[in-house]
C-alpha positions as CSV (number, residue, x, y, z in Angstrom):
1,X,90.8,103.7,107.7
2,X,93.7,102.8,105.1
3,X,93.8,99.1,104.4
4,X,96.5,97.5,102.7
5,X,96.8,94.5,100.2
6,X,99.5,92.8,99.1
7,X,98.3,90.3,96.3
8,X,99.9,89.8,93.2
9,X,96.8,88.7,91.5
10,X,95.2,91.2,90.0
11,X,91.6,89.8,90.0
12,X,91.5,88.4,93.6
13,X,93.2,92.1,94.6
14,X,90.3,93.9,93.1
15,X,88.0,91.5,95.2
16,X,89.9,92.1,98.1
17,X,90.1,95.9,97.8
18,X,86.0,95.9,97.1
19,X,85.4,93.9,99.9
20,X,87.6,95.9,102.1
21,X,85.9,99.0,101.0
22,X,82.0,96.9,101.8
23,X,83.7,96.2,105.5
24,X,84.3,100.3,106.3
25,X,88.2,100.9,104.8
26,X,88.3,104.7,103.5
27,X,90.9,103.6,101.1
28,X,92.9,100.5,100.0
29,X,96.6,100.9,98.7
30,X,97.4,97.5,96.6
31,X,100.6,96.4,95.2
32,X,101.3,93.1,93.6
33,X,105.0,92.4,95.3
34,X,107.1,92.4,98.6
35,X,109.2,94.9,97.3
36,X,106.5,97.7,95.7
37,X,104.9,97.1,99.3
38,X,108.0,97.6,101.2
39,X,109.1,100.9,99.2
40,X,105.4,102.1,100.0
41,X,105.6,101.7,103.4
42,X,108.4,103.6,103.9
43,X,105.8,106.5,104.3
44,X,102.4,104.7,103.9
45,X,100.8,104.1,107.3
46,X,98.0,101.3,106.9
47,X,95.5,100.6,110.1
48,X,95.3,97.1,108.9
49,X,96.8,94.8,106.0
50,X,96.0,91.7,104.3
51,X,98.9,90.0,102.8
52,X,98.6,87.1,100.3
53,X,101.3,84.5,102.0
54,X,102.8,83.6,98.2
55,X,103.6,86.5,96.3
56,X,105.2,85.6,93.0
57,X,106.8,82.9,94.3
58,X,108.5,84.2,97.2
59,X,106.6,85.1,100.8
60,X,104.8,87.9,102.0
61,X,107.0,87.8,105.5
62,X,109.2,90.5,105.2
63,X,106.2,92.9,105.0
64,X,104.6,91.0,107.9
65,X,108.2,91.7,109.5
66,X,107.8,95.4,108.8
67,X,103.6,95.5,110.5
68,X,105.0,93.9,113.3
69,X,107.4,96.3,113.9
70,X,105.2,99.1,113.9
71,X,102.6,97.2,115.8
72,X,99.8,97.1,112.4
73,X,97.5,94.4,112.5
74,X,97.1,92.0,109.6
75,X,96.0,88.7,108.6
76,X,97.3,86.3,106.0
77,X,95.7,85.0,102.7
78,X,96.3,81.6,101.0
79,X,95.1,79.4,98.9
80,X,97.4,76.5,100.2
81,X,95.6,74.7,102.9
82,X,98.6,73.4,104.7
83,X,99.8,76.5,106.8
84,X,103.3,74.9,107.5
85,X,105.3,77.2,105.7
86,X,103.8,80.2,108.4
87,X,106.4,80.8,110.3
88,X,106.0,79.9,114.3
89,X,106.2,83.7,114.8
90,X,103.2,84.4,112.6
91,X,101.4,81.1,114.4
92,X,98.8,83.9,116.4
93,X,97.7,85.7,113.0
94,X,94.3,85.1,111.5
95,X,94.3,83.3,108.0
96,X,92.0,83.4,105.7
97,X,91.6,80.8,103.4
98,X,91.0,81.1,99.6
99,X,88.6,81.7,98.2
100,X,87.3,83.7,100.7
101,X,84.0,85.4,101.6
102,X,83.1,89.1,102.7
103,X,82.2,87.2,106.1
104,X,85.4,85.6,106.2
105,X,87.3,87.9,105.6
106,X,85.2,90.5,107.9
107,X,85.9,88.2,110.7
108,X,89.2,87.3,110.7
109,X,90.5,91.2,110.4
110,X,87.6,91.9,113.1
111,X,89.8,89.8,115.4
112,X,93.3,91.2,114.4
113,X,92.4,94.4,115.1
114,X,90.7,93.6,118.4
115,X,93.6,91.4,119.3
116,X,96.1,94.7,118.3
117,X,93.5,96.6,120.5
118,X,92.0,98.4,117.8
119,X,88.5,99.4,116.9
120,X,87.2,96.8,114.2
């Protein structure tokens, strides 16, 4: 399984691609903005994503926008505990809070993937 990251800091990125590899992903492709991401995916097919919410100060949405589209699953990281600024389209996807656990994180993309009707 390819899992991707979108998290533009680099320590919490190298956390989130070791835990990803401790959970069962084959590989992890990580970029630290929206638009490295979106030029990636213009041939890179993920199984699953995780996708810090604030990227550099703008949002992760327009990759979310692109996942949807091609029906990947993914969950949303922040470190802001208000989750008003998730768009009401996004209101269904799992979010993990920062800082977050193997478990947590385990869980949360457990349940995206069963909700997209994959195999966790």
């Amino acid at each position: 399984m390819l899992a991707l990251v979108v998290e533009d800091q680099p320590l919490i990125a190298l956390d989130t691609e070791a835990m990803l590899s401790e959970i069962g992903a084959a590989s992890v492709a990580s970029f630290p903005s929206v638009d490295q991401t979106l030029v990636w995916l213009q041939t890179g097919a993920p199984a699953v994503a995780v996708l810090d919410v604030n990227i550099g100060g703008t949002s992760s949405f327009a990759v979310a926008d692109e996942l949807s589209l091609r029906g990947i699953p993914f969950a949303f990281t922040t470190g802001y505990a208000d989750t008003v600024m998730i768009p009401s389209r996004y209101s269904h996807i799992g979010i993990v809070q920062k800082p977050y656990t193997l478990d947590s994180l385990a869980q949360t993309l457990a349940l995206c993937l069963t909700a997209a009707g994959k195999r966790p």
